[in-house]
N, C-alpha and C positions, 0 to 999 in steps of 0.2 A: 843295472840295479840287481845285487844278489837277493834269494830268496826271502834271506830276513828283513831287509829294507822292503820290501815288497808287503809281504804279512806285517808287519806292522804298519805300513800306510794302508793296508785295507782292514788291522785290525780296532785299531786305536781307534778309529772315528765311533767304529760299532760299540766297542766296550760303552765308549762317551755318550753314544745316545741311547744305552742299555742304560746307565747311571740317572739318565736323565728322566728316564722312564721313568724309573724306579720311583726318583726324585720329588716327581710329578705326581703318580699314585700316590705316595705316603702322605703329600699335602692334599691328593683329594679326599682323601681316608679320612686325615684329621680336621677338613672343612666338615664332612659330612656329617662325624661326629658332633662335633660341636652345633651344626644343627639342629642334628638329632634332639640335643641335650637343652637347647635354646625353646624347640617345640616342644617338650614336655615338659619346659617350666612356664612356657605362657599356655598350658592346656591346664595344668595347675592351677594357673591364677584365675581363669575365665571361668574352672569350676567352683572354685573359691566368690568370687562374683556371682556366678548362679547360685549358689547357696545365699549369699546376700539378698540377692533381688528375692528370692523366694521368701525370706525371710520377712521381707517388706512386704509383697506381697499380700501374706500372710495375716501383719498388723494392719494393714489397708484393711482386710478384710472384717478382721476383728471389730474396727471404728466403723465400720458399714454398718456390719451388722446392728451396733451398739445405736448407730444414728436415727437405723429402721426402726427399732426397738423402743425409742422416747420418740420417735412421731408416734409409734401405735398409741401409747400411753398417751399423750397431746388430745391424739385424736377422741379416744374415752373420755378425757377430761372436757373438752369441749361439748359432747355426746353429754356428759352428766349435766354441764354449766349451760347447755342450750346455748352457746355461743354460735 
């Protein structure tokens, strides 16, 4: 076996599993991104949702209030009517 049959049966396999390295990182690079990108489009929507529920929230409260508001008036009326 001369020298160069030699260096390439110990080089070529390396280069080949350098390639694959490489190969490998680049696809976990672009897995990673794309999660990235995946999590701060559903952190968007959830806060988009919290804004909704608060919103309701909100109009819950409103109707509350408003409901509180015509029992007090009920209750005077009843107070004046001696019911």
């Amino acid at each position: 076996m001369s020298n160069a049959q030699f260096f390439t049966a110990l080089c070529l396999p390396l280069v080949v599993f350098v390639i694959g390295l490489y190969h490998q990182n680049t696809g976990i690079r672009d897995l990673r991104s794309e999660l990235i990108q995946f999590r701060s489009e559903v952190k968007a929507r959830f806060v988009a949702m919290d804004a909704r529920f608060n919103r309701v929230d909100q109009r819950f409260d409103d109707l509350t209030s408003k409901v509180v508001d015509i029992d007090n008036r009920l209750v005077r009326v009843e107070e004046r009517l001696k019911l």
